[in-house]
C-alpha positions in Angstrom: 0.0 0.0 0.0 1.2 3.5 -0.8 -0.8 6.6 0.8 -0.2 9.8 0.0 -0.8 12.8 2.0 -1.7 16.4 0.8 -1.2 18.4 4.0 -3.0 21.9 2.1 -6.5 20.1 1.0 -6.2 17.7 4.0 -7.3 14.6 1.9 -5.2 11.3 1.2 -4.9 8.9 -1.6 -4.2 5.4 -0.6 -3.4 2.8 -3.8 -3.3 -0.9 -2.9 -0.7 -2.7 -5.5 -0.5 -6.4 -6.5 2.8 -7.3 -5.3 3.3 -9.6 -8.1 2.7 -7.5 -11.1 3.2 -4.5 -9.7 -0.4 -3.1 -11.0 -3.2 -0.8 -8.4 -5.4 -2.9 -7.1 -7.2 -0.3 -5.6 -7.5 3.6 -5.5 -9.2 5.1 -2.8 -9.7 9.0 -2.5 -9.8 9.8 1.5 -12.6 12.6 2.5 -10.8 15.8 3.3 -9.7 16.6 6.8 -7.5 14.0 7.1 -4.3 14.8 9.2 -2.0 11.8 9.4 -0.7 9.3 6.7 -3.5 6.3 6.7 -2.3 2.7 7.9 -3.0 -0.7 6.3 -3.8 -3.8 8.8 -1.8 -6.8 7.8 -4.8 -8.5 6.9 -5.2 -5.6 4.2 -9.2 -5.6 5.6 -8.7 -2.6 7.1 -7.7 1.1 6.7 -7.1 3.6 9.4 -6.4 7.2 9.4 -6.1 10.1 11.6 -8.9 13.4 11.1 -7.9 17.0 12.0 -10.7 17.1 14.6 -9.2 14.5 16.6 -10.5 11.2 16.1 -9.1 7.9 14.1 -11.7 6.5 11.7 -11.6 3.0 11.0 -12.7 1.7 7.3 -13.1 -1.0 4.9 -9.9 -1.1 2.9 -12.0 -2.0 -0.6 -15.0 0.1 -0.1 -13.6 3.3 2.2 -16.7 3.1 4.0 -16.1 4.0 7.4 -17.1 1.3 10.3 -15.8 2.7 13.9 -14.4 6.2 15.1 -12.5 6.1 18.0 -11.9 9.6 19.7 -8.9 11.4 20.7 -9.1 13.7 23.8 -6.1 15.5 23.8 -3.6 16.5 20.5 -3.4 15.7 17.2 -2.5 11.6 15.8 0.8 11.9 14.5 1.4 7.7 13.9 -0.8 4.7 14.1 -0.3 0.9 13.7 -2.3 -2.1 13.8 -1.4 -5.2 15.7 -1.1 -8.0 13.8 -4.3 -9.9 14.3 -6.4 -6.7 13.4 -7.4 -6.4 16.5 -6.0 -3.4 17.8 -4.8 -0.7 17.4 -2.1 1.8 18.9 -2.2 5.7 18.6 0.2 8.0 19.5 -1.8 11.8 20.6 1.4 14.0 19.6 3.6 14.2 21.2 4.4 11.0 23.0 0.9 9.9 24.6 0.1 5.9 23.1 -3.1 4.7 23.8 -4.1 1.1 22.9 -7.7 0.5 21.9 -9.9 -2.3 20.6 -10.8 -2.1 16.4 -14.0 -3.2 16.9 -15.6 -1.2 19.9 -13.2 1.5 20.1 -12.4 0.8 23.5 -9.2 2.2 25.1 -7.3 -1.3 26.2 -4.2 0.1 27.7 -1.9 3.4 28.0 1.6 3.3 28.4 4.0 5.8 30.2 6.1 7.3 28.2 8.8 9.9 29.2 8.9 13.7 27.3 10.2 13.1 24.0 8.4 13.0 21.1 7.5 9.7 19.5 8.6 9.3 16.0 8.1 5.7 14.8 5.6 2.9 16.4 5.9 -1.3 15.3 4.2 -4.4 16.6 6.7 -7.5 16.7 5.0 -9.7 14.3 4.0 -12.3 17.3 2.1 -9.5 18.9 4.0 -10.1 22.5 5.6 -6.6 21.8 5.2 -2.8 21.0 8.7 -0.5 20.0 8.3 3.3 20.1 10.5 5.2 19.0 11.6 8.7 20.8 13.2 11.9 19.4 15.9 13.6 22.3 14.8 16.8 23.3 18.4 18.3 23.1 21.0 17.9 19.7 24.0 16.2 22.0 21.6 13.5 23.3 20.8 10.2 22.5 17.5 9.0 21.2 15.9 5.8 22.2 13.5 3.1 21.3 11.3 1.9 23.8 9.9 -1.8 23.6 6.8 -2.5 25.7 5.2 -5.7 26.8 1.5 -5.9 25.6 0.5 -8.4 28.3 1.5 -6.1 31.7 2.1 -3.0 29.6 4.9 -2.1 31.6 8.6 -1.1 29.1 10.8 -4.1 28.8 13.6 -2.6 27.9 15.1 0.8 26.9 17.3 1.0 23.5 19.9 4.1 23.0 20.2 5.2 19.9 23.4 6.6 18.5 24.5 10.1 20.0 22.5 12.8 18.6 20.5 11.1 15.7 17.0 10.9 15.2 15.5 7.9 14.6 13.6 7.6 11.4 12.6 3.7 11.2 12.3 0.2 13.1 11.3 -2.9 12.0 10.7 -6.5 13.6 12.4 -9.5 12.1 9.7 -12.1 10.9 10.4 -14.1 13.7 10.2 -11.4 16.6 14.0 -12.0 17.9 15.2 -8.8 16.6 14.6 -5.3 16.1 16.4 -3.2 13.6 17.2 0.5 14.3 17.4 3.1 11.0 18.9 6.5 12.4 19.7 9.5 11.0 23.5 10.1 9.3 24.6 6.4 8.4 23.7 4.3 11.9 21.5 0.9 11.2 21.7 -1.2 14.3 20.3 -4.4 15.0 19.0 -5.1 18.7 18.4 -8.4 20.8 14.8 -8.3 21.7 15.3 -10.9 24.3 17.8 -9.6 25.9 17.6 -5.6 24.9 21.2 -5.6 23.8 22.9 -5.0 20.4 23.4 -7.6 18.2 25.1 -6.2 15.1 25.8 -2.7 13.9 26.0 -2.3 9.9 28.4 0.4 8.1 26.1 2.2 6.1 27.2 5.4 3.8 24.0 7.4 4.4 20.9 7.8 6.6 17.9 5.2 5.6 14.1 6.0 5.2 12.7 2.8 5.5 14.0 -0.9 6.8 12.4 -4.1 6.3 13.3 -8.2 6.5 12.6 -10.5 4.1 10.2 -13.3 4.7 12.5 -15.4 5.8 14.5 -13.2 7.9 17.8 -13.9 6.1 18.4 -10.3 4.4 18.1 -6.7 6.3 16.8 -4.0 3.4 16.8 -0.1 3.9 15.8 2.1 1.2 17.6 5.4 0.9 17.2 8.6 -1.2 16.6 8.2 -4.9 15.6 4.9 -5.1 18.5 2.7 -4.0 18.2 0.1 -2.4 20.9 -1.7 0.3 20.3 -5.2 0.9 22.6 -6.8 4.1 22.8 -10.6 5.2 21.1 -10.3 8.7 23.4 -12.4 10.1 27.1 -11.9 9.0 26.3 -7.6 8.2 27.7 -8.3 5.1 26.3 -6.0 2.1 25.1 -8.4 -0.3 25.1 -8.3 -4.5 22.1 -6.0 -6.1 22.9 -3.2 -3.8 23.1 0.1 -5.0 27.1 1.3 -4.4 26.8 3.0 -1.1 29.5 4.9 -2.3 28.0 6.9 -5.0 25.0 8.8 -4.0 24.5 12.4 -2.7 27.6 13.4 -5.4 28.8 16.7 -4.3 31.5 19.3 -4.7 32.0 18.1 -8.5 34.6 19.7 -10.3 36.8 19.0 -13.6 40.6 18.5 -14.0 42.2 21.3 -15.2 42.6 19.5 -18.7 38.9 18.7 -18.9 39.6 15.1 -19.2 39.4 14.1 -15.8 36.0 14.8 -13.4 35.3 14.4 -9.5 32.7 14.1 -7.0 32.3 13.8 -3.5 29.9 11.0 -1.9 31.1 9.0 1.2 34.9 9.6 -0.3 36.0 11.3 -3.4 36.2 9.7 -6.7 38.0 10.6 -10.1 36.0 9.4 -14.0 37.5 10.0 -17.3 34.9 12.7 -18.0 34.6 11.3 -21.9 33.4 7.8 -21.4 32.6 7.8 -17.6 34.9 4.7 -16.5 36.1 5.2 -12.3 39.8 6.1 -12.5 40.3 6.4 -8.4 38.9 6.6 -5.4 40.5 9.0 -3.0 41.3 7.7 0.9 37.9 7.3 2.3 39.1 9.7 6.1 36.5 8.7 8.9 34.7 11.7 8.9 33.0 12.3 12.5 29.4 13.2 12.7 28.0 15.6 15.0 24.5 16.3 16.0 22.6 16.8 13.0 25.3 18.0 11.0 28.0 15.8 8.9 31.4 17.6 8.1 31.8 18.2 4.7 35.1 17.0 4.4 36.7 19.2 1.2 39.6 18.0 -1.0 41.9 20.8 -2.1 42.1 22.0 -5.4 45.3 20.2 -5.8 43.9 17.0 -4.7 47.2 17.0 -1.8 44.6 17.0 1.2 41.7 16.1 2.8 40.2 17.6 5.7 38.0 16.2 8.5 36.6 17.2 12.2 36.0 16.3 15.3 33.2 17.5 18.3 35.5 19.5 19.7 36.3 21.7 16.9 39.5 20.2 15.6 40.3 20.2 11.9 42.9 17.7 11.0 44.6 18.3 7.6 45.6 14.6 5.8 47.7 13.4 2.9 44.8 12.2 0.6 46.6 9.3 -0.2 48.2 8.2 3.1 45.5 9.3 5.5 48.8 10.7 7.4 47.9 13.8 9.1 49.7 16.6 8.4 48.6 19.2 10.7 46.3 20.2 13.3 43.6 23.8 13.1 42.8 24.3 16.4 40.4 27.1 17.5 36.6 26.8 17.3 35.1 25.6 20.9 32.7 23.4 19.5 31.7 21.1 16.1 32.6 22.2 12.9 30.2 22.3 10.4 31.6 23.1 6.8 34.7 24.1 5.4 35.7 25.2 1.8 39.4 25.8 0.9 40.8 29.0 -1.4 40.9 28.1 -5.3 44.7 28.1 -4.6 44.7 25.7 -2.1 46.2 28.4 0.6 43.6 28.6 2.9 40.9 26.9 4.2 37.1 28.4 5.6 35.5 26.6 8.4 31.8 26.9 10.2 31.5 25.8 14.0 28.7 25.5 16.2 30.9 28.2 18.4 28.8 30.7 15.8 32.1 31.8 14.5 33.4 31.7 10.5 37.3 31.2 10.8 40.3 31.2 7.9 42.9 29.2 8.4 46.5 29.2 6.6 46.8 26.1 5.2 50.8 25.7 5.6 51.4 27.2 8.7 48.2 25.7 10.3 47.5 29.1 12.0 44.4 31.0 12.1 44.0 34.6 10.1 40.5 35.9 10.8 37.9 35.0 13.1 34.6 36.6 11.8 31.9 36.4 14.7 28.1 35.9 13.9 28.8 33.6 10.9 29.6 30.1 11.8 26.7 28.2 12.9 23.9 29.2 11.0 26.1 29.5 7.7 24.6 27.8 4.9 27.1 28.0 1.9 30.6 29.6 1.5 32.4 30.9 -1.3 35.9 32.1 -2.4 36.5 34.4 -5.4 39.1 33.1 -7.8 41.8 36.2 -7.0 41.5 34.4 -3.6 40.3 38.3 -2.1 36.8 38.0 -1.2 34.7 35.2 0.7 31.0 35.5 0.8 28.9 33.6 3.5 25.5 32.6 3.1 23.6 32.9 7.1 20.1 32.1 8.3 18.5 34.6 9.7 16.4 33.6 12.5 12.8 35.7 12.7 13.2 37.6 9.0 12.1 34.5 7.1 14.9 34.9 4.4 18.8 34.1 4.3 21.4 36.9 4.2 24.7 37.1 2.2 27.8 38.6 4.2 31.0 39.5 2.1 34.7 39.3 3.6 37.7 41.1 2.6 40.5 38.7 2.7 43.2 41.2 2.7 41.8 43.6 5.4 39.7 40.8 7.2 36.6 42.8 7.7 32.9 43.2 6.3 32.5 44.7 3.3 29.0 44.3 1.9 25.6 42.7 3.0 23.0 41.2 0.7 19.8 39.4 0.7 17.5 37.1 -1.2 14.2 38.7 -1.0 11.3 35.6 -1.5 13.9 33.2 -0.1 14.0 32.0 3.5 16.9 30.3 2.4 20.2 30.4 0.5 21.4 27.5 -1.1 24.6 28.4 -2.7 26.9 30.8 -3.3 29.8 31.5 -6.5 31.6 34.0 -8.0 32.6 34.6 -11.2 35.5 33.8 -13.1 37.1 37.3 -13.2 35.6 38.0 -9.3 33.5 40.7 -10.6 30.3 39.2 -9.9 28.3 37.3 -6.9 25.4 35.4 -7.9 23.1 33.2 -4.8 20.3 30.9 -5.6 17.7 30.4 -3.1 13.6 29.8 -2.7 10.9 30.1 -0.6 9.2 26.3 -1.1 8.6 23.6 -3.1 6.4 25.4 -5.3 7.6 28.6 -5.1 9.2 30.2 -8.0 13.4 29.7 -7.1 15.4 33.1 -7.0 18.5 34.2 -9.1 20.5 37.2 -7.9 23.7 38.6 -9.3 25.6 41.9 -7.1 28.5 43.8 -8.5 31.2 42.9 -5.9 33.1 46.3 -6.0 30.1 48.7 -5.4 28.0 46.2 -4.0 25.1 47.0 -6.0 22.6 44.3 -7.8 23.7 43.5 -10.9 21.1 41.2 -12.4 17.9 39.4 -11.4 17.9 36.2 -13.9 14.9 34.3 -14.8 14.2 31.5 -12.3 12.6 27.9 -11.8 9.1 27.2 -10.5 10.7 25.8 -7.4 13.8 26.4 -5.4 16.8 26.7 -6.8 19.7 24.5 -5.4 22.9 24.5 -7.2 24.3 27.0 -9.9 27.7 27.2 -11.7 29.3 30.0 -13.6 31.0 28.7 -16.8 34.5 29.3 -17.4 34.2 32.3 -19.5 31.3 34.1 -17.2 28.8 34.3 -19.9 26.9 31.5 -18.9 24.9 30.6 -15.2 23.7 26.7 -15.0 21.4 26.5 -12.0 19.8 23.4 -10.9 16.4 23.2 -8.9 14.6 21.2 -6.8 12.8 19.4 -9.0 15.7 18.6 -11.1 15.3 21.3 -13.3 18.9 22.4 -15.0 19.0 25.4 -17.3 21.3 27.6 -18.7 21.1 31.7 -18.3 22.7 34.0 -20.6 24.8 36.5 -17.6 24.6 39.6 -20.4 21.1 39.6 -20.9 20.1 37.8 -17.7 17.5 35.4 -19.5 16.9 31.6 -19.9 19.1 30.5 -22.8 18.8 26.8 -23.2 17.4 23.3 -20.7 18.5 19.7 -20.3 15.9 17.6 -19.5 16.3 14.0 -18.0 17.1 15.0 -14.3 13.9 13.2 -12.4 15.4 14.2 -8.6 16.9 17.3 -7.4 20.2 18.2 -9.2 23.3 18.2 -5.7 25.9 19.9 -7.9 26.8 21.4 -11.1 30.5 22.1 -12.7 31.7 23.4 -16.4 34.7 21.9 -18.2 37.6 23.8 -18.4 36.6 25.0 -22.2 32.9 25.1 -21.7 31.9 22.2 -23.7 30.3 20.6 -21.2 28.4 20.9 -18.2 28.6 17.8 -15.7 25.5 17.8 -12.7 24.5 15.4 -9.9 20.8 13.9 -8.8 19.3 11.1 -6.8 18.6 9.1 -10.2 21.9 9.0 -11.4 25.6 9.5 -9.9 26.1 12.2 -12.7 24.9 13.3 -16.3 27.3 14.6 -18.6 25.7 17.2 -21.2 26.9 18.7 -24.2 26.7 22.8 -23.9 27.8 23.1 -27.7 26.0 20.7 -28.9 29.0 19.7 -31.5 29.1 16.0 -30.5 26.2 16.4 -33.3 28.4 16.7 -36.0 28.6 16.3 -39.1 26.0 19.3 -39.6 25.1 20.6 -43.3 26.4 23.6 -44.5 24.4 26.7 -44.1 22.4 28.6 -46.9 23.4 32.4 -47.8 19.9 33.3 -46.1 20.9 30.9 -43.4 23.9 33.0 -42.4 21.8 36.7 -42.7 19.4 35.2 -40.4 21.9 33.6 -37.8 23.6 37.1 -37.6 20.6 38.9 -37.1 19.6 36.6 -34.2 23.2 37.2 -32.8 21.1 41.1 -31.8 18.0 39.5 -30.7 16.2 39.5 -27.6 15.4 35.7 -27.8 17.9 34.4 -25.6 17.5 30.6 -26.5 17.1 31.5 -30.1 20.4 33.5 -30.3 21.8 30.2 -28.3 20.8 28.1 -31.0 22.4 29.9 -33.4 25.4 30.1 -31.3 25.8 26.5 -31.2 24.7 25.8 -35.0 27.5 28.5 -35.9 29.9 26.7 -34.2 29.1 23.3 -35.7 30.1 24.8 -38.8 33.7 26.6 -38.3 34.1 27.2 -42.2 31.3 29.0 -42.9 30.8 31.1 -39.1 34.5 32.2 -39.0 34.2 34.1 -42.5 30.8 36.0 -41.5 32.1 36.8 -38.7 35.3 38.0 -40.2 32.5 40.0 -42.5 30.6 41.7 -39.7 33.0 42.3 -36.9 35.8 45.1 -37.0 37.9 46.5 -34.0 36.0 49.2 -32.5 37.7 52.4 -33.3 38.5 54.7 -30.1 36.7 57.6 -29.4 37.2 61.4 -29.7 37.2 61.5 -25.9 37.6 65.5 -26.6 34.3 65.3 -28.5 32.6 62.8 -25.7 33.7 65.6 -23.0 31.8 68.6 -24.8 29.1 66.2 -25.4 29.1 65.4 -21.4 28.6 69.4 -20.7 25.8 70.4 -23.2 24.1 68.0 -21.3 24.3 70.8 -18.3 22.7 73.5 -20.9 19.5 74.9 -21.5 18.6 74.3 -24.7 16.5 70.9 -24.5 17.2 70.0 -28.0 20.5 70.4 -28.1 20.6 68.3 -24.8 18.6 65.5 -26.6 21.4 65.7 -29.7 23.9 65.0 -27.1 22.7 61.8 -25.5 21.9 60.3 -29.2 25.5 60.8 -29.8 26.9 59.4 -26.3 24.8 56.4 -27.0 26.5 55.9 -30.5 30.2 56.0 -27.8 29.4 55.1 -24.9 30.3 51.5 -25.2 34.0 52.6 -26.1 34.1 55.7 -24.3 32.5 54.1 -21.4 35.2 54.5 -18.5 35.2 58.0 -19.2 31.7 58.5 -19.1 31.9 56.4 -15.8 34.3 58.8 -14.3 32.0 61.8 -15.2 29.1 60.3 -14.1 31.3 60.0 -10.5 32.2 63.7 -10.8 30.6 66.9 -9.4 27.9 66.9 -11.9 24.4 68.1 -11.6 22.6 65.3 -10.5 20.7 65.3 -14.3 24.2 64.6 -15.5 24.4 61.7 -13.2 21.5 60.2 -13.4 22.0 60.7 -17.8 25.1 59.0 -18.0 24.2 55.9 -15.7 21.3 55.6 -17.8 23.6 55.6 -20.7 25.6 53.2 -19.5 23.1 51.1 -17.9 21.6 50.8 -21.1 24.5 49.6 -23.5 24.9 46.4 -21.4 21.9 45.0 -22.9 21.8 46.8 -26.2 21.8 44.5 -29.3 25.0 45.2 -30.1 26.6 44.6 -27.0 24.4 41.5 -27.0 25.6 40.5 -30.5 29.9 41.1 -29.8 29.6 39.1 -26.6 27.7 36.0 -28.7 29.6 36.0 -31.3 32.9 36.0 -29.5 31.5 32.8 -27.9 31.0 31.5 -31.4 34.6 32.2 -32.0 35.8 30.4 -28.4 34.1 28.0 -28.9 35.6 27.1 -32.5 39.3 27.8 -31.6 40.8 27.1 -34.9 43.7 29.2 -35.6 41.4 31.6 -38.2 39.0 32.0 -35.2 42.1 33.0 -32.5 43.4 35.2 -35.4 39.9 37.2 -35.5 40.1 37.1 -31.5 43.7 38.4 -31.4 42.2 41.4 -34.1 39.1 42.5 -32.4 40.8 42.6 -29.2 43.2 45.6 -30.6 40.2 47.7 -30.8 39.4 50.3 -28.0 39.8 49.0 -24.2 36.8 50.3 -23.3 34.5 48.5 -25.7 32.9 44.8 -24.8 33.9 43.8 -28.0 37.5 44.4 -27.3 37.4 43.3 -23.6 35.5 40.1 -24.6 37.9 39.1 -27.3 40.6 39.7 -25.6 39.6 37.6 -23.0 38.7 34.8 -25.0 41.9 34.8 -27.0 43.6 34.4 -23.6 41.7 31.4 -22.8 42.0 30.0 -26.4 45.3 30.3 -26.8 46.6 28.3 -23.1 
């Protein structure tokens, strides 16, 4: 049986399947009001379900006509569960109140005592002769418990600790009632003597389980996990047995490329390296025994060299090892409680950390000594990020009572706060990144599941937004600059994964096939390809250019007009298309181009100047005349009309020339240089770095210029 629960229109749909083919049996639509998750008696006769005003109705599991209610007196149901005869049935009243009453009177046949913590699980031992609860600790550090209860004196039998910390998501009775297995939160599965209340086995799992069940015949212990996969353990020995999913590959995070673009690597349970063109495992990094710590799991990065791996401890220790020895190579000693995350520098010098101490730390990687201490950022921090020049780190913080997440950033070099931001819908931000050249911050963010997600871009230097991009329907989780900075990949909760164009801030191109929620996205070095994480598969690999189409036929003379006309356009996944059909066809783009594109010549910046003070005269046409001419310059005159704007002008000056310049970013021309140099990147034969190397002799001010200079830099390493 699968029930689900829509807590908005309080109603429930509950499908029976045959277990054999797999087909619904039955489909049955619950009335509305309904408050918990229904319950199936083992007989399958029956259906129970808890209603918002506090009473359990009892019904015919074919028919969902309703036979018995039985009445609650005090909170809400938050679990049920039949015995195994049908003839009972035990209800927890939130938060840790069990009553015991008869299915076919309603009668209340026991209560037991419970202590204060809230119940999270309930399960009958398939003989009947027993009753496990299982409790939540009120505080992080302590331990929860299960409690089993003997259903002939009612009194507790014995009392199970759970693993420091953890919550306790799942038990389950072996067929024969001898044991009862234990699924906590952060990898602990452990297996209990019900006899004699002690442990009997404790399994090595790589992640935190859902569900557990035995087979019939007791033999084989299965937990489902995130995703769909499946583990599958011999009961007896612990041993992980063939047709389990690899525990190792789930969850991939912190994926990133080799700086040749050939190699790529995640992080699940430990690191591991794939030849990023036909997706065979190459290594598997030293798997360091990360410690947990109350609710939290330590991150664990790998540094950008791949040298060293870091892990944690409670007290706030960060141990520094070899990543292929394990050896540890040094000590960071200084927060006064757990550590909760830690990133290190894109040059490998320094390494971030969170701690529960509610203090953001940087550490120098060589020396092992610390270099800033940044108070009211540590425990509640959410995402870090360093800029490539290794100057700025931006923190991502909850904050508690404003319903949205808030964005500090750190200057490395003078070790203080330089900027705040915010995601306005979002209570939450997911993830932080810079881009390439450190002139940009972009955060991703939402508000719930069907919210719409939240894309916002800030001009590090003045601290000012920069762009609002297009987002998702729901929250956005992961996003990636390319290489080049004219591209954002985000990924969303619902494993949407899209492309934005950063120039003109719109939705440029999507790759559909993710089913789960994308963990982590990453470029290749040259932009070819983007690789992402989800639940359903360890990674997908997709091709940005779209080349890996080739051969592609040769474009008509209309063809090429049209294509270069589309380069101006404000249909951002049009001009995309065109981008990558252009490049699919180097002999024919690289000519046009060629055709179109010259340097842009520099500016009379005399002229631009007396331009600049008629706008501070009184003749209104002759003001007019002036701005249609700074438009025609202001994309190669632009840092001089950026200093003016800054100078003592009138504020119509100001405001004139920030509109001017505001303005060209998005103009179709601007638009049309900064695509077409990605044509050109993206073909990198020598004709295409020639007509890089020509436009970027043009005017320093102008994006044309700029952008082909930088691309010829990339192209030619």
């Amino acid at each position: 049986m699968v029930a689900t629960l829509d807590p908005d229109k309080r109603s429930a749909t509950v499908r029976v399947f045959d277990p054999a083919s797999g087909e619904v049996r039955r489909c049955l639509e619950l009335s509305p009001a309904v408050f918990a998750i229904p319950v199936l008696s083992r007989d399958g006769k029956r259906l129970a379900y808890g209603h918002e005003k506090n009473f359990v109705a009892i019904c015919d599991a074919r028919t969902g006509r309703e036979s018995l209610r039985i009445p609650v007196r005090g909170n809400w149901v938050s679990h049920m569960v039949f015995a195994p005869d049908g003839k009972s049935i035990a209800i927890v009243e939130h938060p840790n109140r069990v009553h015991l009453h008869d299915t076919t009177s309603g009668k209340k046949l026991r209560e037991f005592k419970q202590d204060e913590n809230a119940i999270s699980h309930l399960a009958f031992s398939p003989d009947g002769r027993f009753l496990a609860s299982a409790h939540r600790a009120k505080k992080e550090e302590d331990a929860g418990h299960i409690s089993i209860w003997d259903m002939a004196t009612g009194e507790e039998r014995h009392r199970l600790t759970g693993p420091s910390g953890f919550f306790i998501l799942c038990v389950a009775f072996s067929p024969d009632s001898k044991y009862l297995a234990m699924g906590c939160q952060y990898h602990a599965l452990v297996l209990w003597d019900v006899a004699t209340g002690k442990e009997f086995r404790r399994y090595q799992p790589e992640r935190f389980y859902g569900g557990i069940a035995f087979s019939p015949d007791g033999k084989t212990l299965a937990a489902s996990a995130g995703g769909g996969a499946i583990y599958l353990w011999d009961t007896m020995t612990g041993r992980m047995l063939p047709g389990s999913a690899d525990p190792l590959l789930h969850d991939i995070g912190d994926i990133r490329f080799s700086d040749d673009g050939r190699g790529l690597i995640g992080r699940s349970s430990e690191y591991v390296a794939w030849d990023a063109n036909t997706g065979q495992e190459v290594r598997r990094f030293l798997k360091v025994p990360l410690l947990s710590v109350p609710y939290r799991y330590f991150n664990g990065p790998l540094s950008p060299d791949e040298s060293l791996l870091a892990d944690a401890d409670r007290e706030g220790t960060i141990r520094l090892r070899d990543a292929m020895t394990g050896r540890e190579v040094r000590a960071l000693k200084g927060h006064e409680k757990w550590v909760g995350y830690a990133i290190f520098s894109p040059d490998g010098q320094r390494l971030v950390s969170t701690g529960g101490d509610d203090t953001l730390r940087v550490w120098d990687v060589a020396k092992g000594r610390q270099l800033h201490k940044f108070n009211g950022g540590g425990a509640l921090t959410r995402s870090l990020a360093f800029s490539p020049d290794n100057r700025w780190l931006a923190s991502a913080t909850d904050t508690p009572g404003r319903g949205r997440g808030e964005i500090i950033l750190w200057d490395l070099t003078t070790g203080q706060e330089k900027s705040r931001f915010a995601l306005v819908r979002s209570k939450l931000v997911y993830q932080l990144v810079f881009s390439p050249d450190s002139r940009l911050l972009a955060a991703v963010g939402g508000l719930a599941e069907n919210s719409p997600g939240e894309i916002k871009v800030w001009d590090v230097a003045t601290g000012k937004e920069w762009r609002v991009l297009d987002g998702p329907k729901t929250t956005v989780l992961r996003v990636a600059f390319s290489t080049d900075g004219r591209t954002l990949a985000t990924g969303g909760n619902d494993g949407t994964l899209f492309l934005s164009e950063v120039a003109s801030g719109r939705k440029r191109h999507s790759f559909i096939g993710h089913e789960t929620m994308v963990m982590s996205l990453a470029f290749s070095p040259d932009n070819r390809l983007l690789a992402a994480s989800s639940f359903d598969a360890p990674l997908y690999v997709w091709d940005v250019t779209g080349t890996a189409e080739r051969p592609r036929r040769r474009l008509s003379d209309a063809e090429l007009r049209r294509c270069w006309d589309a380069l101006a356009g404000e249909d951002a996944p049009a001009a995309f298309q065109v981008i990558r059909r252009l490049a699919a066809v180097p002999q024919q783009a690289v000519p046009l181009l060629r055709e179109h594109l010259k340097p842009v010549p520099a500016p009379d910046l005399e002229r631009v100047r007396q331009l600049v003070k008629t706008l501070d005269g009184d003749d209104f046409k002759e003001r007019q005349k002036a701005v249609e001419e700074l438009k025609k310059v202001s994309d190669a005159a632009a840092s001089t009309l950026r200093r003016m704007a800054n100078e003592k002008s009138s504020l119509y000056v100001r405001r004139t020339l920030q509109q001017i310049l505001d303005a060209q970013e998005t103009a179709p021309e601007a638009l049309r240089a900064v695509r077409a140099v990605e044509v050109l990147e993206w073909i990198a034969t020598p004709d295409a770095v020639r007509l890089l190397d020509e436009l970027a002799k043009g005017a320093p001010d102008a994006r044309l210029t700029r952008e082909a200079a930088d691309a010829r830099n990339r192209a030619s390493k």
